[in-house]
C-alpha positions, -999 to +999 in steps of 0.1 A: +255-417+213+240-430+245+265-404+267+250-376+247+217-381+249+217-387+286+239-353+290+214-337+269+184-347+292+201-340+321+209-309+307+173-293+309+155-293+343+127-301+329+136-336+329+119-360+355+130-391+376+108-409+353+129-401+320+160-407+339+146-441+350+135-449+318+169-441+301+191-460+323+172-495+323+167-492+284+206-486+279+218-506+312+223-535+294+252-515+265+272-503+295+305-514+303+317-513+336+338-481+330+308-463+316+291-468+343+312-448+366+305-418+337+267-427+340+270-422+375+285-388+376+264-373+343+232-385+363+245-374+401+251-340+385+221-336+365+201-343+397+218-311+411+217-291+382+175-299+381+170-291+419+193-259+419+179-250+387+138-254+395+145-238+433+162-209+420+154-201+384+119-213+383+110-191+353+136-203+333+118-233+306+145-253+288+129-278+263+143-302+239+125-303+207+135-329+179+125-345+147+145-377+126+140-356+097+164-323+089+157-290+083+157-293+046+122-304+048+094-279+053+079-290+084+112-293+106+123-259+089+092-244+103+096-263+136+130-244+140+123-212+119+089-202+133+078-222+160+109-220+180+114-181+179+078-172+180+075-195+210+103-182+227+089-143+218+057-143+227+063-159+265+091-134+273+069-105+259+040-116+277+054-134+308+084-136+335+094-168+318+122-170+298+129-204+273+156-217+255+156-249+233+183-276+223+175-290+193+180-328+176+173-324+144+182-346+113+180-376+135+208-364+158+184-374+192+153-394+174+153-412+145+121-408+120+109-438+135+115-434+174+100-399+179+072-410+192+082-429+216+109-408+222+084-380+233+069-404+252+096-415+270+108-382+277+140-381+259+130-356+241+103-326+248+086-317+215+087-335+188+073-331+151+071-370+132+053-385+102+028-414+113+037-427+082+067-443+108+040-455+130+021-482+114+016-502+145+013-481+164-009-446+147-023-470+118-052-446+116-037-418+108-028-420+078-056-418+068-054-393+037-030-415+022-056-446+021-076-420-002-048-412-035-056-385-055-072-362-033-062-327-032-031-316-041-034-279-024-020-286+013-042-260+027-072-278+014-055-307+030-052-295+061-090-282+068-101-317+056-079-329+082-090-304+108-122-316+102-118-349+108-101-344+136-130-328+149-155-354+140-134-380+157-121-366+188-097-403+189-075-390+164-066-362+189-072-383+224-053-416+217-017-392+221-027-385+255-045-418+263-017-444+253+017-422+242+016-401+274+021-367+247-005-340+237-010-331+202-003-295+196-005-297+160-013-311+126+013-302+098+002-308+062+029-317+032+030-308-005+011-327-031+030-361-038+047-373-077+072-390-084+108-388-086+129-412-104+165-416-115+153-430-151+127-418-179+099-429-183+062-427-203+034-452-196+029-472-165+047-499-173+073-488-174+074-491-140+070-524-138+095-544-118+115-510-106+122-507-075+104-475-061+106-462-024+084-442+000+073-437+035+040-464+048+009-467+032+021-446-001+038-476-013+002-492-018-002-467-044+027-488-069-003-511-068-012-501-102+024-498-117+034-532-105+064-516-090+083-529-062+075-511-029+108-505-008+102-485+026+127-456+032+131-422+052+143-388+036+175-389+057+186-419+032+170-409-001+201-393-016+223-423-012+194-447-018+188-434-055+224-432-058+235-465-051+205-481-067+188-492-038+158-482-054+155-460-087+124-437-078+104-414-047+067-409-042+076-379-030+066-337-029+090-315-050+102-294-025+120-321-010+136-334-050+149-295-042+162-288-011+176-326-005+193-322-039+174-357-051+176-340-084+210-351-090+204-381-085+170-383-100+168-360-129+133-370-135+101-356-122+063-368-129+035-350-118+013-375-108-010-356-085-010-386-057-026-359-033-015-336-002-015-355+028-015-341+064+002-368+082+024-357+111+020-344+140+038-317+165+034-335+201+051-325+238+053-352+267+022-347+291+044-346+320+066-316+302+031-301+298+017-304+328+049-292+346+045-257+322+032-228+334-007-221+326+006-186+310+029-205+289+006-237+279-018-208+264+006-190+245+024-228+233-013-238+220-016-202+202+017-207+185+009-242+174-025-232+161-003-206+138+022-233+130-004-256+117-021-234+091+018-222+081+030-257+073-004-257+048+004-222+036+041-224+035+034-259+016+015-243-010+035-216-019+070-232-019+053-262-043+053-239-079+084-223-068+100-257-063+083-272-095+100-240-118+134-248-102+131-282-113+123-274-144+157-255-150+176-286-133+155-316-150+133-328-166+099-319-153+068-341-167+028-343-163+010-378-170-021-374-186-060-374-171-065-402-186-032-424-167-042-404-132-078-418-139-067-457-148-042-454-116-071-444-095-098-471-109-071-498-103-069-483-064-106-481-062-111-510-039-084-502-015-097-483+013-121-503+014-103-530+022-079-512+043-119-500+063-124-541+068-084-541+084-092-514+109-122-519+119-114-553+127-087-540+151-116-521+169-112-484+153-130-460+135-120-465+097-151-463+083-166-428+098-127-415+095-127-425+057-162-417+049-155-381+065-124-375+045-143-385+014-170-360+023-149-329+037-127-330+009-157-323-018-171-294+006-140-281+002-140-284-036-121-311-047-134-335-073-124-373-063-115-389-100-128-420-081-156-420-058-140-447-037-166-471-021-157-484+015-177-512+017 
């Protein structure tokens, strides 16, 4: 694994001394003396490859672009169904460059956890990730999920994002500030339920069952008295199947394409809410090495790619619910449990406010904006959830 990703950087000549530097004393240590000698050569002939390559085919942009997730979920399928192509079209229509990609998707470069840093790092180019992965260090940015229940349209999701973002220019800032990436875009998911590999009716039953998901969503079990167990969709399948846990918080279109249905053939709509929480970042030094014809034309495309993964979202969820409704059995909890689950969360954000604003950021004008933007754009909170 370590041979191939180093022969994949080396590969692109976008690549700097930097990344090379930084891949060689993180992976020094795991090399035996005979790998070294490969090392040597993959690094000596990447070198030449970069310098013959930016002399003589300047216009010529290679970028790696990678996510730990596959294409079966929305987001990466859009990365490498949209983004990708339309990227690669609009330069060469409107420019000298040409570009070509090598992807790493399904974890096959970064895992869920390490894109990130691998952006920042420079192993990889691009990368699209869930801050959900980055508790320590993105802990903000999940903020939708410290707010269940909200929306469950991911359109409606995404412009109370957008306009948080915009009332808190950190959100955007602290990717360029301490990760060395820019953020190109915000990608919204479908509304959250729950999946789970046994029937149940009431809330209790949930009791003592071991349910998994991705962060802060776990602290919505509050209520059920479940057992929280963090996972990744890479793992889900064998997870449920092997008892790991029994249940997902998780968006149907994911139950679908990742086949969870056959190995949980039960679906609640809860309504937990639509949460826009990943991101779509390049490394700053890629960036700044890019062409000012090209930058313009990357931030158009991203701009599209954004509103896509809300619109895309919304109209693959009720085509995803009716297939699950012909594979299992599909239920919907009442007003009443979704209004119970949300009193018993009532006091959470606000404590999760008192966390991060101890740790010096913005929780409070972050929260208290979602709150706000989310009822201009129509929704109706079941709770009014008090932050202080």
């Amino acid at each position: 694994m370590l041979l191939t990703r180093i022969a994949l950087v080396c590969h692109s000549w976008f690549i700097l001394p930097r990344d090379l530097i930084a891949l060689t004393d993180q992976s020094m240590k795991l090399l035996t003396v005979k790998s070294w000698h490969l090392v040597t050569i993959v690094l000596v002939q990447g070198a030449l490859l970069m310098s013959l390559s930016s002399m003589a085919q300047a216009d010529r942009i290679m970028l790696r672009i990678a996510s730990g997730h596959p294409p079966g979920v929305v987001y990466v399928a859009l990365m490498k169904e949209f983004f990708q192509p339309e990227l690669k079209r609009r330069v060469e229509e409107r420019t000298e460059h040409t570009v070509r990609f090598i992807e790493g998707y399904g974890g096959s470069i970064v895992k869920v956890a390490e894109t990130l840093e691998g952006v920042q790092n420079g192993i990889v180019d691009i990368g699209g990730f869930c801050y959900c992965f980055e508790p320590s260090n993105l802990p903000l940015h999940a903020f939708q999920a410290m707010l269940p229940f909200g929306t469950m349209d991911p359109t409606v999701s995404l412009k109370v994002a957008q306009d948080v973002y915009d009332r808190v220019p950190f959100l955007t800032q602290v990717f360029e500030d301490q990760f060395d990436q820019k953020l190109l875009s915000r990608i919204a998911d479908a509304g959250y339920n729950l999946g789970t590999s046994f029937d149940w009716d009431t809330v209790s039953d949930l009791q003592g069952v071991k349910i998994s998901g991705a962060g802060l969503n776990l602290n919505w079990l509050r209520y059920a008295n479940a057992i929280p167990v963090q996972g990744s969709l890479p793992e889900a399948y064998t997870g449920i199947r092997t008892h790991v846990y029994e249940g997902w918080i998780m968006f149907p279109s994911a139950w679908v394409q990742l086949k969870l249905h056959e190995v949980g053939p039960y679906y609640t709509m809860v309504g937990f809410g639509s949460i826009t929480w990943h991101g779509l970042t390049i490394n700053l030094n890629t960036w700044n090495r890019l062409p000012a014809d090209v930058q313009e034309i990357m931030l158009e495309v991203a701009a599209d790619f954004e509103e896509l993964t809300g619109q895309h979202n919304l109209e693959r969820y009720g085509k995803d619910v009716n297939t699950l409704q012909e594979l299992i059995t599909v239920k919907q909890v009442s007003p009443e449990v979704k209004l119970n689950w949300a009193n018993a969360l009532s006091e959470w954000p606000g404590e999760m406010v008192s966390e991060l604003e101890a740790k010096g950021l913005p929780a409070k004008l972050v929260l208290e904006t979602t709150l706000q933007a989310a009822e201009d754009h129509g929704h109706t909170w079941p709770v009014r959830y008090k932050l202080e």
